[in-house]
BALUMGU-146590 format. One record per atom (N, C-alpha, C): residue number from 1; residue in one letter; atom name; x, y, z. Coordinates in nm, 2 decimals. Atoms other than C-alpha are relative to their C-alpha. Layout:
<ketis>
KETI  resi  resn  name       X       Y       Z
KETI   NUM     a    CA       X       Y       Z
...
</ketis>
This chain:
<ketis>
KETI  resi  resn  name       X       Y       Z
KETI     1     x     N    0.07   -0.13    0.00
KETI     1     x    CA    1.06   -2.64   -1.34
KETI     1     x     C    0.10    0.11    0.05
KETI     2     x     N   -0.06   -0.07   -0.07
KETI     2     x    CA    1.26   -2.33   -1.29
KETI     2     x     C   -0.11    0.09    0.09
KETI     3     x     N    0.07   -0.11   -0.07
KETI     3     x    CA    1.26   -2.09   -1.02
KETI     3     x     C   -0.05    0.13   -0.01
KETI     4     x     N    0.05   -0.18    0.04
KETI     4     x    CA    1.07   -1.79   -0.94
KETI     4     x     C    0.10    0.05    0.07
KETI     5     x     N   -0.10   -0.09   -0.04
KETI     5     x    CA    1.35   -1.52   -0.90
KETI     5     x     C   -0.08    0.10    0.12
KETI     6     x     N    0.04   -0.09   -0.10
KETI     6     x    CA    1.28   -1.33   -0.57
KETI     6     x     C    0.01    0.10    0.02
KETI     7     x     N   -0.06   -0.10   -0.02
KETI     7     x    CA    1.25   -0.98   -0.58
KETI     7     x     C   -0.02    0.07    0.11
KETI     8     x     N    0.00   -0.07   -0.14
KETI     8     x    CA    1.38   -0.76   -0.27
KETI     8     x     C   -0.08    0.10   -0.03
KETI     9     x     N    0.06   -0.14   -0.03
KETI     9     x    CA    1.14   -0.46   -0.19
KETI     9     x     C    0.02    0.08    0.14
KETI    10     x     N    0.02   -0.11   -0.03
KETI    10     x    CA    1.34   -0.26    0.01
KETI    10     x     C   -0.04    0.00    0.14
KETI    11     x     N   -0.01   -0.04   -0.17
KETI    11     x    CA    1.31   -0.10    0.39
KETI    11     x     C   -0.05    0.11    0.01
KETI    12     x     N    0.11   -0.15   -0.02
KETI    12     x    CA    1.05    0.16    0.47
KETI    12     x     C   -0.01   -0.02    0.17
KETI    13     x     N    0.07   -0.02   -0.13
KETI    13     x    CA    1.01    0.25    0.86
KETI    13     x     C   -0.13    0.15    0.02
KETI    14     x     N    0.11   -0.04    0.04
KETI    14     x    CA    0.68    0.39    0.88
KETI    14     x     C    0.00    0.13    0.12
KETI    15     x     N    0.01   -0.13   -0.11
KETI    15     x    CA    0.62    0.73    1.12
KETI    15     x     C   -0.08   -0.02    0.11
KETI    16     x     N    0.09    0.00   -0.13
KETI    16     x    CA    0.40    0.72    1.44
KETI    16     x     C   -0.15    0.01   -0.08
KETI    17     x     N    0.15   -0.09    0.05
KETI    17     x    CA    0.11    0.89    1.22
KETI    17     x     C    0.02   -0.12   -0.12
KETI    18     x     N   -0.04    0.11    0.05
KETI    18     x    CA    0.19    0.64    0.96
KETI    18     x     C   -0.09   -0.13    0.03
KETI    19     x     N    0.05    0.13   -0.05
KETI    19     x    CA    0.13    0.34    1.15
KETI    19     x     C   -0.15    0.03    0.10
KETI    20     x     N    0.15   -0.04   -0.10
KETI    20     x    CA   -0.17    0.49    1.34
KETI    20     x     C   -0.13    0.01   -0.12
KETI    21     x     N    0.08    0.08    0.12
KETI    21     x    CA   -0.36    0.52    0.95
KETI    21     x     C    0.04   -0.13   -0.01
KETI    22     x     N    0.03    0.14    0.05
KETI    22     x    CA   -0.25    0.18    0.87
KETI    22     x     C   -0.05   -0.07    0.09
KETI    23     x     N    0.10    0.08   -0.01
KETI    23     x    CA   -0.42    0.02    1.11
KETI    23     x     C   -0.11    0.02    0.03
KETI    24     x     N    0.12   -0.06    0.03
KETI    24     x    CA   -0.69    0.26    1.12
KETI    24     x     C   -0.10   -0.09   -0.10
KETI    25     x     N    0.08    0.04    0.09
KETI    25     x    CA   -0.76    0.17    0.79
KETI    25     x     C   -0.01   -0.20   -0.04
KETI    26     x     N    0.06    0.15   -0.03
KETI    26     x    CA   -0.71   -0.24    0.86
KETI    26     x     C   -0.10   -0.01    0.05
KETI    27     x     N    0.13    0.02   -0.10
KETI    27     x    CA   -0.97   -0.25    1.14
KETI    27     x     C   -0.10    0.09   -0.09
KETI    28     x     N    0.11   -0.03    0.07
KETI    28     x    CA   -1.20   -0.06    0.90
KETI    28     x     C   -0.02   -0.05   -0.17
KETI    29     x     N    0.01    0.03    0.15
KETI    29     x    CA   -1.18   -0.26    0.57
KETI    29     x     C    0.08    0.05   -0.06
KETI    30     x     N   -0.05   -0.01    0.16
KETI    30     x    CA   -0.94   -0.11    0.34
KETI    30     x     C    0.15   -0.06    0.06
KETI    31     x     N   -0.12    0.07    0.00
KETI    31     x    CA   -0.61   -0.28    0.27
KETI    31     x     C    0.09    0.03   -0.16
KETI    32     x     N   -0.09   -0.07    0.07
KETI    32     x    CA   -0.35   -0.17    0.06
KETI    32     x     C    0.14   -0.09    0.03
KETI    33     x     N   -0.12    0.07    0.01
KETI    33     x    CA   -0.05   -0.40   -0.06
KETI    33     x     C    0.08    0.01   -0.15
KETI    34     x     N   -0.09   -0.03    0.12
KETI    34     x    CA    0.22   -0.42   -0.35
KETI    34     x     C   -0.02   -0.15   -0.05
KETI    35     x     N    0.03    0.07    0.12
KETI    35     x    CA    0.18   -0.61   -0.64
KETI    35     x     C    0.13   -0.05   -0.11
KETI    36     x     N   -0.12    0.11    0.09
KETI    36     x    CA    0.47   -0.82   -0.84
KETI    36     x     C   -0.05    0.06   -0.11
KETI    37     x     N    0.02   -0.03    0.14
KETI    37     x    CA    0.51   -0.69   -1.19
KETI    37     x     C    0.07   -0.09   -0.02
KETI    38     x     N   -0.09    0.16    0.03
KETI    38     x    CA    0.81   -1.01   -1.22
KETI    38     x     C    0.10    0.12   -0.07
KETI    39     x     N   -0.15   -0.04    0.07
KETI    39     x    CA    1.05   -0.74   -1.35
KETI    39     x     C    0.06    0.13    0.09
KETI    40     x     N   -0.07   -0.12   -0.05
KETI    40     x    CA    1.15   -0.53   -1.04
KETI    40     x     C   -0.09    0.11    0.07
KETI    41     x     N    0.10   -0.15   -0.07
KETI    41     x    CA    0.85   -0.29   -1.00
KETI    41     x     C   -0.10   -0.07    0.05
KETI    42     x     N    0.09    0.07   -0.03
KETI    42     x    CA    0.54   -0.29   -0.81
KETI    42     x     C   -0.12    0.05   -0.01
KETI    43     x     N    0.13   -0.07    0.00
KETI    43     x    CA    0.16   -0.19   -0.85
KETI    43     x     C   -0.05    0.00    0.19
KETI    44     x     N    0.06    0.01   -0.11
KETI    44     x    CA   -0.03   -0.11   -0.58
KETI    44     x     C   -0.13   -0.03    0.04
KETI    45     x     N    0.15    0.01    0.03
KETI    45     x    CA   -0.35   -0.28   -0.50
KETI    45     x     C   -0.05    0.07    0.13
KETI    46     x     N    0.13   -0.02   -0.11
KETI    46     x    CA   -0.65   -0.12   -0.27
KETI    46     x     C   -0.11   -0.07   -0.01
KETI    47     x     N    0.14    0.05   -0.04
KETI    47     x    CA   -0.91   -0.27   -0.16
KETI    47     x     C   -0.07    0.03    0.10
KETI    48     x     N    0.10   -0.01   -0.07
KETI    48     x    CA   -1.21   -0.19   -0.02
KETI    48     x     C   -0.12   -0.01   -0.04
KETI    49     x     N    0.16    0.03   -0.01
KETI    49     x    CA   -1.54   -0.36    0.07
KETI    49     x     C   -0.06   -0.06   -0.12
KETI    50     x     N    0.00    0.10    0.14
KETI    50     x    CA   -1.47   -0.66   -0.23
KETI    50     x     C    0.05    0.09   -0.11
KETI    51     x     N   -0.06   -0.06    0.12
KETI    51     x    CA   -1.37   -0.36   -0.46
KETI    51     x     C    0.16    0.00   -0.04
KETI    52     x     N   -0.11   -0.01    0.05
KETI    52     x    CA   -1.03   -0.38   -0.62
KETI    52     x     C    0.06    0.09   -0.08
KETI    53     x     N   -0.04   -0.04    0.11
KETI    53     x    CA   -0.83   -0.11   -0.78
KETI    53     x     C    0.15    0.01    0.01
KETI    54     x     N   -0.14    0.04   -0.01
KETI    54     x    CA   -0.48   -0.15   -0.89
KETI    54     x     C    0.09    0.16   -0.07
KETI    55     x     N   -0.06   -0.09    0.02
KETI    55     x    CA   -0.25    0.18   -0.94
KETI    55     x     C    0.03   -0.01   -0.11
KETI    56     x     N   -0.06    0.08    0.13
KETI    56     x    CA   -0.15    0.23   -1.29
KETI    56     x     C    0.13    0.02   -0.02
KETI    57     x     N   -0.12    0.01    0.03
KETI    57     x    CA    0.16    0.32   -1.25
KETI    57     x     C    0.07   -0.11    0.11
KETI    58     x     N   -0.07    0.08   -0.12
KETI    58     x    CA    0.45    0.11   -1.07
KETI    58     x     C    0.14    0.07    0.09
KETI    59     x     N   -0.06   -0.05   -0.12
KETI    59     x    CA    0.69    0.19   -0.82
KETI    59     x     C    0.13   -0.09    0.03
KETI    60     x     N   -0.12    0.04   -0.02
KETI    60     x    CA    1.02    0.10   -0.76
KETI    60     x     C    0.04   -0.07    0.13
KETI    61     x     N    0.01    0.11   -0.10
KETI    61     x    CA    1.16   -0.12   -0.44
KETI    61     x     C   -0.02    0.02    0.13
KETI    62     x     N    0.00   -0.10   -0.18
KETI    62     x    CA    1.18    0.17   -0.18
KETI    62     x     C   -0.09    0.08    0.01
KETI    63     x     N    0.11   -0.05    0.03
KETI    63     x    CA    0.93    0.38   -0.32
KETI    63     x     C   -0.16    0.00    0.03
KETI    64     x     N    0.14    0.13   -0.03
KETI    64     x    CA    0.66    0.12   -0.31
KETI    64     x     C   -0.07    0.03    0.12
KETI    65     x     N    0.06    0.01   -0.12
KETI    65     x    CA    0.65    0.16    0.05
KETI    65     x     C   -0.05    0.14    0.07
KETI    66     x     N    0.04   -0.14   -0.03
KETI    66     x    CA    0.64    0.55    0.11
KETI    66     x     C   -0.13    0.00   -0.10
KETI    67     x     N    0.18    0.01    0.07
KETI    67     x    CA    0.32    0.56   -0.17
KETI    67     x     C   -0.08   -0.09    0.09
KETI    68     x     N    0.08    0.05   -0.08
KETI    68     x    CA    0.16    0.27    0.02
KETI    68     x     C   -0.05    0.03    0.17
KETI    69     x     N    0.04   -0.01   -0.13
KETI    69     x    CA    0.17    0.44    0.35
KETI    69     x     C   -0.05    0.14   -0.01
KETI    70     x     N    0.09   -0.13    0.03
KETI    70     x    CA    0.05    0.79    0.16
KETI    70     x     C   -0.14   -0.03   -0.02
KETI    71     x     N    0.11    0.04    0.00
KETI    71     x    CA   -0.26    0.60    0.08
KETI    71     x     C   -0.04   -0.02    0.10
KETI    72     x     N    0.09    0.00   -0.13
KETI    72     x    CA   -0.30    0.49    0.42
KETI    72     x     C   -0.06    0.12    0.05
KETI    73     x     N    0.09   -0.15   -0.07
KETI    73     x    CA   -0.29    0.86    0.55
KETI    73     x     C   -0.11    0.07   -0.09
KETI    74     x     N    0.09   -0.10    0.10
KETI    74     x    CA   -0.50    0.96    0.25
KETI    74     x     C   -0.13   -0.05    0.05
KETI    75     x     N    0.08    0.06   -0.08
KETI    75     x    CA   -0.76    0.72    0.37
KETI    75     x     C   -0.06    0.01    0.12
KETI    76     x     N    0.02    0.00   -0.11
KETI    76     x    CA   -0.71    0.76    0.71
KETI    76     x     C   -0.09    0.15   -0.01
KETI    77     x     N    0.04   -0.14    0.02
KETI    77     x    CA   -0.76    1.19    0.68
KETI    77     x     C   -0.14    0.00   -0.06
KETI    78     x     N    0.10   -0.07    0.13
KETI    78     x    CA   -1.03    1.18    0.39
KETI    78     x     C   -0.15   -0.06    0.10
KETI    79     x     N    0.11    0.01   -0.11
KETI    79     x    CA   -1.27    0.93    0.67
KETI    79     x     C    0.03    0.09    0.13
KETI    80     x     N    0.01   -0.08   -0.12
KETI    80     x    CA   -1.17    1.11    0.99
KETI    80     x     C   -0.08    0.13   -0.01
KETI    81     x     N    0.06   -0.13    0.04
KETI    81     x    CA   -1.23    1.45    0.83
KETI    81     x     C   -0.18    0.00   -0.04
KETI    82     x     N    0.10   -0.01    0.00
KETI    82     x    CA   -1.57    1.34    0.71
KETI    82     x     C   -0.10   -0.06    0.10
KETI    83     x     N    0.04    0.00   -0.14
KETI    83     x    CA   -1.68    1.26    1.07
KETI    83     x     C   -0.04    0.09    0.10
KETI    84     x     N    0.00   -0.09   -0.07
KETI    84     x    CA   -1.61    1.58    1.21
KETI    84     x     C   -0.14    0.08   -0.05
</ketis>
């Protein structure tokens, strides 16, 4: 059986505000991960509360990770703000 070729995605260090949405939005259900296309790029899935939607475009190795941590804050922002 051949192998699956492993692809690298790259080095994102996340911001203070950053990492304060992402685990915002863990401890409250949504989750947000990258997606194997098998040729290099990556989709992005969200989930929340069994719903699944997958980005339709893809994302390149370093890219990947800055979009996935704009979702967090977009998440984080869009519930905080509707709190106040």
């Amino acid at each position: 059986m051949p192998r699956v070729k492993k692809q690298i995605m790259g080095q994102y260090m996340p911001t203070l505000e950053e990492r304060k949405a992402y685990h915002w939005c863990i401890n409250n259900g949504i989750f947000i991960s990258p997606f194997a296309t098998g040729n290099g790029t990556w989709y992005i899935e969200i989930k929340i509360n069994r719903n699944i939607n997958r980005s339709p475009q893809t994302y390149g190795r370093t890219v990947i990770w800055i979009k996935i941590y704009e979702y967090y804050k977009y998440y984080y922002e869009k519930h905080i703000s509707q709190r106040r």
